[in-house]
DRENBA-787241 format. One record per residue (C-alpha): residue number from 0; chain; x, y, z. Coordinates in steps of 0.05 Angstrom, whole numbers, plus 5000, padded with zeros to 4 digits. Example, Ala and Ser with C-alpha at 12.3 -4.5 7.8 and 13.67 -1.06 7.14 Angstrom:
<0,'A',<5246,4910,5156>>,
<1,'A',<5273,4979,5143>>,
END
This chain:
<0,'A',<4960,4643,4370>>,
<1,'A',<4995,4573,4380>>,
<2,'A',<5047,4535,4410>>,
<3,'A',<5065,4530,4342>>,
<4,'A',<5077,4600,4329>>,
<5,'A',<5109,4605,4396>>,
<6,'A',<5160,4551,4377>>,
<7,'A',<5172,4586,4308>>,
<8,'A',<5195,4644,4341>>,
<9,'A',<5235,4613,4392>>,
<10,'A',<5264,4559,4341>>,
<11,'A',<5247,4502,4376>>,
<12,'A',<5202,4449,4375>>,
<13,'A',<5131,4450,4392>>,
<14,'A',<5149,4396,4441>>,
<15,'A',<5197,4438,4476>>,
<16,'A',<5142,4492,4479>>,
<17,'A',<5092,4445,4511>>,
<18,'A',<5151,4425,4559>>,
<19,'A',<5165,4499,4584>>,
<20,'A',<5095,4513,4587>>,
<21,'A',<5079,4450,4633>>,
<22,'A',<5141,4446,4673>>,
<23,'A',<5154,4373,4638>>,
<24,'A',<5156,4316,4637>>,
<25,'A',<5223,4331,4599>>,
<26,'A',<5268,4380,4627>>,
<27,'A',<5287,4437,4583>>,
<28,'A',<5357,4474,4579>>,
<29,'A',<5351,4555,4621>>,
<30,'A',<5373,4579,4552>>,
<31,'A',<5327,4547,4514>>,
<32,'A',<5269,4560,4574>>,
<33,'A',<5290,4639,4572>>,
<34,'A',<5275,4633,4493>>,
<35,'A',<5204,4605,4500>>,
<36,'A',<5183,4654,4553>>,
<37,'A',<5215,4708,4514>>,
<38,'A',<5165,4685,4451>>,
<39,'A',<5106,4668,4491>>,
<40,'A',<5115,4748,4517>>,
<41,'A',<5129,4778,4447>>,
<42,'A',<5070,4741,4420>>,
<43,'A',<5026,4746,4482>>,
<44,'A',<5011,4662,4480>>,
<45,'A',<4962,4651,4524>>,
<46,'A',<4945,4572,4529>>,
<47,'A',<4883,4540,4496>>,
<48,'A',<4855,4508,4565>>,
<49,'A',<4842,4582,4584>>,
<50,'A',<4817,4611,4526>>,
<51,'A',<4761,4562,4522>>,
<52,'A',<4742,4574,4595>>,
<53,'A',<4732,4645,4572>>,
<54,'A',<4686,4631,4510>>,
<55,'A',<4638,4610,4561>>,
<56,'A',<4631,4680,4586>>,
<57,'A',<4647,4655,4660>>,
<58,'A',<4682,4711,4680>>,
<59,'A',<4641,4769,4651>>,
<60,'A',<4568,4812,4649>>,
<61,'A',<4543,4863,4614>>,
<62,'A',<4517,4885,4680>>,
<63,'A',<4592,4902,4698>>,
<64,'A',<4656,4872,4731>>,
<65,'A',<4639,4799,4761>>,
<66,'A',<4710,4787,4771>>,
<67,'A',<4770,4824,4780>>,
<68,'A',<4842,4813,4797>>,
<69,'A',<4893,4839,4851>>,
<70,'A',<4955,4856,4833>>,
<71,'A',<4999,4876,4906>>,
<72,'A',<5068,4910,4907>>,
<73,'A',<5115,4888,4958>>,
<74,'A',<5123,4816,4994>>,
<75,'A',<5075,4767,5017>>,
<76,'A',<5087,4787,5090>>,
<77,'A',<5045,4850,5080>>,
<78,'A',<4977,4819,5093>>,
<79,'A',<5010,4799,5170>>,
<80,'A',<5009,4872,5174>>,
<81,'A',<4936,4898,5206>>,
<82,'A',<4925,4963,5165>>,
<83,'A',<4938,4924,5097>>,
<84,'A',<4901,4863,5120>>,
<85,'A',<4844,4915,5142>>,
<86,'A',<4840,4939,5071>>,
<87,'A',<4836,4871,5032>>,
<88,'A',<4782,4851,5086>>,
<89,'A',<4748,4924,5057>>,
<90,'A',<4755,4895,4978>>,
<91,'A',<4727,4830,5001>>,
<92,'A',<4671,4856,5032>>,
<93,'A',<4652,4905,4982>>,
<94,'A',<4654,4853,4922>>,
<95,'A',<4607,4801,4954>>,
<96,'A',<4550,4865,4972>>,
<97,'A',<4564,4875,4885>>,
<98,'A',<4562,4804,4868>>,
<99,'A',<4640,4807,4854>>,
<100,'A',<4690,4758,4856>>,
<101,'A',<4771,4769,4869>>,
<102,'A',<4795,4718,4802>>,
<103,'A',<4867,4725,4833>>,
<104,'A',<4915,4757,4877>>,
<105,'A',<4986,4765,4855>>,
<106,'A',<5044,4800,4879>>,
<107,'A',<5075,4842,4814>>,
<108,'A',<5137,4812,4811>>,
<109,'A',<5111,4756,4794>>,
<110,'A',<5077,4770,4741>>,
<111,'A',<5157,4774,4711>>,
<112,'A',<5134,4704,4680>>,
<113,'A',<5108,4716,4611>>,
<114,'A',<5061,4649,4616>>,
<115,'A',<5026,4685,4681>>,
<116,'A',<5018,4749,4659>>,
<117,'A',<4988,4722,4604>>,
<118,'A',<4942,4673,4625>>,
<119,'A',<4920,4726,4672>>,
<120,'A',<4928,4796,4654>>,
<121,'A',<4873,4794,4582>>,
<122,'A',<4804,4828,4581>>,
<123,'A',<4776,4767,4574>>,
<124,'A',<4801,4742,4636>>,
<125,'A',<4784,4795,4682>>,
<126,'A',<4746,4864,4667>>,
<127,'A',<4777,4909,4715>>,
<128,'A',<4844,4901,4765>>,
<129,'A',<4863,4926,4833>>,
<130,'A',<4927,4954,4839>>,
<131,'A',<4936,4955,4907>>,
<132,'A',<4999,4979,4953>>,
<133,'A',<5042,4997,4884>>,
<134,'A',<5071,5062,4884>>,
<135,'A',<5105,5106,4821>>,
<136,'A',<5160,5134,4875>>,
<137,'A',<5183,5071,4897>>,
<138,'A',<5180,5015,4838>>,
<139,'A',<5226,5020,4780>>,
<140,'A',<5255,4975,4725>>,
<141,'A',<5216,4910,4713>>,
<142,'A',<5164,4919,4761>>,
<143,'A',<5150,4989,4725>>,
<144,'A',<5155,4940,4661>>,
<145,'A',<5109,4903,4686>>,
<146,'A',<5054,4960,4701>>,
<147,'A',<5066,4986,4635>>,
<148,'A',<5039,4923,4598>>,
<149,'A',<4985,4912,4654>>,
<150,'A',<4957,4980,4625>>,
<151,'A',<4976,4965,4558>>,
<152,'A',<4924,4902,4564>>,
<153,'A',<4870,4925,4609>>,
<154,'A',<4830,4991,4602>>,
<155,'A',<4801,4984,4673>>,
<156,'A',<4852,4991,4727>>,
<157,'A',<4853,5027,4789>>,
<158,'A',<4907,5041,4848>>,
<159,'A',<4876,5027,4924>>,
<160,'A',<4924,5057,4975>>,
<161,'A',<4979,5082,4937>>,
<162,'A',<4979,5127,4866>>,
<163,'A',<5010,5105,4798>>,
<164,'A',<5024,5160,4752>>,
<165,'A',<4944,5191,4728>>,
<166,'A',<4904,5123,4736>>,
<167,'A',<4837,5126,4780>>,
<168,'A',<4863,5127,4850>>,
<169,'A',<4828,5114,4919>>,
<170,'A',<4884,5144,4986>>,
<171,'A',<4887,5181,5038>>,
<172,'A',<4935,5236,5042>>,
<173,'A',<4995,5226,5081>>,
<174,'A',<5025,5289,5077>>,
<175,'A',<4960,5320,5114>>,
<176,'A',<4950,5258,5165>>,
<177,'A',<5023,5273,5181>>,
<178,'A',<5016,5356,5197>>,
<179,'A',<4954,5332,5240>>,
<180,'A',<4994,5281,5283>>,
<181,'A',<5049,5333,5292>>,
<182,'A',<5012,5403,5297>>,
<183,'A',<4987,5359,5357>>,
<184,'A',<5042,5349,5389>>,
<185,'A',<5066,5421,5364>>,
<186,'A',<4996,5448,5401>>,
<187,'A',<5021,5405,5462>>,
<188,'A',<5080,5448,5472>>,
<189,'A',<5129,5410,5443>>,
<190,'A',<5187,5433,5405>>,
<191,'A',<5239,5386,5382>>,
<192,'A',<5187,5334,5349>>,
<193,'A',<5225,5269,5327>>,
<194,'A',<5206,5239,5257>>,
<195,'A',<5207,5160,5253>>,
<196,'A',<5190,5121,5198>>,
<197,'A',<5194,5116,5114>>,
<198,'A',<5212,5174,5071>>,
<199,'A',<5152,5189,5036>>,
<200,'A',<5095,5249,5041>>,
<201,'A',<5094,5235,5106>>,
<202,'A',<5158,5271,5113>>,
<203,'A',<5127,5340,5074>>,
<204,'A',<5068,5342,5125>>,
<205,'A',<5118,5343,5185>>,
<206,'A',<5167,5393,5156>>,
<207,'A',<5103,5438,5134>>,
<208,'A',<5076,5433,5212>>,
<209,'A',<5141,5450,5244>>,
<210,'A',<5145,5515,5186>>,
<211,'A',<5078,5533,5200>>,
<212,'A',<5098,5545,5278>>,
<213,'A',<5157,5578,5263>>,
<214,'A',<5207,5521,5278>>,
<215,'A',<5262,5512,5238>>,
<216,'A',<5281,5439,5210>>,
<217,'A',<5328,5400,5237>>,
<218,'A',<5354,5328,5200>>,
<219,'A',<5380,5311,5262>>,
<220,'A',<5304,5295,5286>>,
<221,'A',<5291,5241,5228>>,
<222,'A',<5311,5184,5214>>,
<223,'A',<5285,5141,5159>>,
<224,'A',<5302,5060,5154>>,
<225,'A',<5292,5041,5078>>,
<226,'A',<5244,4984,5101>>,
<227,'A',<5166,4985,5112>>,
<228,'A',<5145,5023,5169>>,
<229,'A',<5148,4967,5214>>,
<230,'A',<5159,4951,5295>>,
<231,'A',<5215,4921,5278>>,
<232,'A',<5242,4987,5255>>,
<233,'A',<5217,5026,5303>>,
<234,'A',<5254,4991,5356>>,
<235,'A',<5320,4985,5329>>,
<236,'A',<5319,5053,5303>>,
<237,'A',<5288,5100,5354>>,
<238,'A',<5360,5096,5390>>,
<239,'A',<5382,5142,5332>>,
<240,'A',<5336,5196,5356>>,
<241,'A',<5356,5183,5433>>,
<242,'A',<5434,5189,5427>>,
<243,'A',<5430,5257,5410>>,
<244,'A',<5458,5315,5452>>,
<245,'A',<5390,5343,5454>>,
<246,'A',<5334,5288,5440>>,
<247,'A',<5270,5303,5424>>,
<248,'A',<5205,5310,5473>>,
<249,'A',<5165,5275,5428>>,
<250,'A',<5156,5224,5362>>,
<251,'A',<5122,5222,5305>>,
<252,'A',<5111,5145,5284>>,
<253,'A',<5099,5132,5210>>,
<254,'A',<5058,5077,5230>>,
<255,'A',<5023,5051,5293>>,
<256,'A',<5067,4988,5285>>,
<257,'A',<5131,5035,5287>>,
<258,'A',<5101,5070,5344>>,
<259,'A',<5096,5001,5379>>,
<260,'A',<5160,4986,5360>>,
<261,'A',<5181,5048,5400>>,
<262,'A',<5143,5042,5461>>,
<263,'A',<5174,4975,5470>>,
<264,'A',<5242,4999,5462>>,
<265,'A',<5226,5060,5506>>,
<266,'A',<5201,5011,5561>>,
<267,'A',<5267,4964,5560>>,
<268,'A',<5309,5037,5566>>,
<269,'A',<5262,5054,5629>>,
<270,'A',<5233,5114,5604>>,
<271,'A',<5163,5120,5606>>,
<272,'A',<5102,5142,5552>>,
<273,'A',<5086,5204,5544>>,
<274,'A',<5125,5229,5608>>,
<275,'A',<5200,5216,5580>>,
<276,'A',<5174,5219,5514>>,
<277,'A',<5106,5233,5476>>,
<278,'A',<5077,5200,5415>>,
<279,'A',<5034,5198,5360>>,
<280,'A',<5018,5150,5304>>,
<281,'A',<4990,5138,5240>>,
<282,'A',<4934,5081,5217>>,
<283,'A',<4893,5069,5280>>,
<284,'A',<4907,4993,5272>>,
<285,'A',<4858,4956,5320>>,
<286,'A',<4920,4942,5374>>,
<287,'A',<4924,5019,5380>>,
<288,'A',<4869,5027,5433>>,
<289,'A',<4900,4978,5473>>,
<290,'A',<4966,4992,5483>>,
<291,'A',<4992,5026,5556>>,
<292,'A',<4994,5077,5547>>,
<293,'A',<4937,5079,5484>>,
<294,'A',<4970,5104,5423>>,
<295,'A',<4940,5178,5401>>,
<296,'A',<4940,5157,5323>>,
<297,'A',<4909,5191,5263>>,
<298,'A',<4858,5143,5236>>,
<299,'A',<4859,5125,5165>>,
<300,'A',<4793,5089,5135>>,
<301,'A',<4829,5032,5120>>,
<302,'A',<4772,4988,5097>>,
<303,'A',<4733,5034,5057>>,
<304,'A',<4802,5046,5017>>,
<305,'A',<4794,4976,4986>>,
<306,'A',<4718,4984,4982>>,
<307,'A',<4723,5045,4944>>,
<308,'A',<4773,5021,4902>>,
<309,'A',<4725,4954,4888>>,
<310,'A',<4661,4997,4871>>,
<311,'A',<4707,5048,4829>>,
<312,'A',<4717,4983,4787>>,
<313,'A',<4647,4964,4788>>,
<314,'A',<4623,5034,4765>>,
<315,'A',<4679,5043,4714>>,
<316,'A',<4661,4977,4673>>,
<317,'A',<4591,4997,4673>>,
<318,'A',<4600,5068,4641>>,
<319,'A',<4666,5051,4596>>,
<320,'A',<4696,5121,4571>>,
<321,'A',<4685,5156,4633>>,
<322,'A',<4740,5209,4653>>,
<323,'A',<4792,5177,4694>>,
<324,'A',<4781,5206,4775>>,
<325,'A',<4817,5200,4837>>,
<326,'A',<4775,5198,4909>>,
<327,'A',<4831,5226,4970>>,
<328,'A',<4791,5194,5038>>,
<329,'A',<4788,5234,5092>>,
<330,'A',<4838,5217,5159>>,
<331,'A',<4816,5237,5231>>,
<332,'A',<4858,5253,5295>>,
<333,'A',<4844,5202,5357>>,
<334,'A',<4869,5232,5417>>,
<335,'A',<4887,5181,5471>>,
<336,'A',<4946,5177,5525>>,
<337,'A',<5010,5162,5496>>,
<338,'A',<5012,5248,5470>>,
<339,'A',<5001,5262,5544>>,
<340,'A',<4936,5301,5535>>,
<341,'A',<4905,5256,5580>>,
<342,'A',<4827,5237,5582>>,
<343,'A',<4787,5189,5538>>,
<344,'A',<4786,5174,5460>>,
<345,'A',<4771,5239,5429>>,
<346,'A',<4761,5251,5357>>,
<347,'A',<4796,5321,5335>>,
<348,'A',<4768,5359,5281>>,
<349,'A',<4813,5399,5236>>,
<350,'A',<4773,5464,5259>>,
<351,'A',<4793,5441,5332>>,
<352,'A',<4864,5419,5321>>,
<353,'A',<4880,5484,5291>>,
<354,'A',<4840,5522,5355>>,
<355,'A',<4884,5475,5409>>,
<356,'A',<4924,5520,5460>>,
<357,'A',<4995,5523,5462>>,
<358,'A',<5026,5496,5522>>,
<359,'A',<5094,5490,5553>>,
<360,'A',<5124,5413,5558>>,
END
């Protein structure tokens, strides 16, 4: 494939070609650019400086995946965020024990541009790819596109932190973290349990808690922002939950950063953690254990997420052909102050969250 047959498609010059694919030195018309790109992606035109890096064999071994690319839904503020950035520190440090290297990291809507998708996303650029923070239930139209012809290239792909349709997966299960954090609270004594934070599985786990105690649902305990579980969100929104007649006794956070979000606003209304109000989180983000009061958090394995998903790769290129799995990590109750259970750190185990007396709050 050449610019050639990229500007006899487009019905242009090759010159014109050469000037989309390099940005210059000429300037080229946005109808005439859309045409290129619109080529270059029909023909999958990938340009001739990359393909003879590849011939090398650079970026490959028979002994399995050297190097690999990251593909991240969402926006680049995510890695400011501790549980994500806890996880890429995980696929980092899991590559360099395999003798891996990360070729790239780009964020999916990105790859929109046919000339990066295709100087990146080819089997002879990378032999496996991280999808990492992309979920089925939340992206649609192009960047759903753009999965589909990530897949339709590459053989070797698999999802760290979030599930796309039947690929290899490596999670945790919200919907369970979420009944632990609240069956908590529920074994606390608490009644009218607040729910704070993204509608996702998160959501199933708290409504299956409060049915599994016998307590009837009510939507005027959740409220969920259409943003990313942050602080942000948690201050500005717990207010919902506090203006009503009867607030709740206690929250669950979607998030230790929601649950700090909360706390703060809490604070500024004078009412104090967990007396006025108790609270639980989800992540165990390293700011958790320092907090006053400590956050009581379920803690995911944040870091062995990404190095799962890293050595899934590794094992997958080695044995090609293999049946597709999916690996669920396991999540783990902290117990610390902000629930009002008082005491030090504790870890829970399921068998002893489900053996907790009932008390009255």
């Amino acid at each position: 494939m050449t610019q050639k047959d990229v500007a006899e498609r487009a019905g242009v010059s090759t010159s014109i070609v050469s000037y989309v694919i390099n940005n210059g030195p000429r300037s080229v018309s946005p109808q005439t650019r859309r045409r290129v790109l619109r080529a270059v992606e029909e023909l999958g035109y990938r340009p001739n400086k990359h393909a003879q890096m590849l011939t090398s064999g650079k970026w490959q071994s028979d002994a399995g995946v050297r190097e690999f690319g990251i593909v991240v839904g969402g926006a680049p503020s995510i890695f400011a965020r501790p549980f994500y950035g806890e996880i890429l520190a995980g696929i980092y440090a899991e590559a360099n024990q395999l003798r891996m290297r990360v070729r790239f990291i780009q964020f999916l809507e990105e790859l929109a541009d046919p000339l990066l998708f295709n100087e990146l996303i080819h089997p002879e650029e990378v032999s496996g790819l991280l999808l990492f923070a992309v979920d089925r239930g939340y992206i649609q139209g192009s960047g759903a596109h753009i999965v589909s012809r990530i897949l339709s290239r590459l053989d070797n792909v698999v999802c760290v932190e979030r599930k796309w349709d039947e690929l290899p997966a490596v999670i945790f299960d919200r919907a369970e973290a979420a009944h632990k954090a609240v069956t908590h609270l529920l074994n606390l004594g608490h009644r009218r349990i607040g729910f704070l934070g993204a509608l996702d599985d998160r959501l199933t786990g708290y409504r299956h808690a409060l049915f599994d105690h016998g307590i009837d649902f009510d939507e005027r305990l959740v409220c969920t922002p259409s943003g990313g579980n942050t602080s942000a969100e948690g201050y500005v929104h717990i207010s919902t939950l506090l203006q009503q007649p009867d607030p709740p006794t206690a929250v669950f956070a979607c998030s230790d950063e929601v649950a700090i979000g909360i706390m703060g606003r809490l604070r500024e209304e004078g009412l104090q953690v967990p007396d006025d109000m108790a609270m639980v989180g989800i992540d165990d983000i390293p700011y958790a254990a320092f907090l006053a009061p400590r956050l009581t958090t379920v803690q995911v394995p944040k870091a062995q997420l990404g190095a799962h998903g890293v050595r899934m790769l590794h094992d997958r290129a080695a044995r090609p052909g293999e049946p597709s799995i999916s690996v669920v990590l396991p999540t783990t109750l902290i117990v610390r102050d902000s629930c009002g259970s008082g005491g030090h750190s504790t870890l829970v185990t399921p068998g002893e969250l489900s053996a907790m007396p009932q008390s009255t709050v």
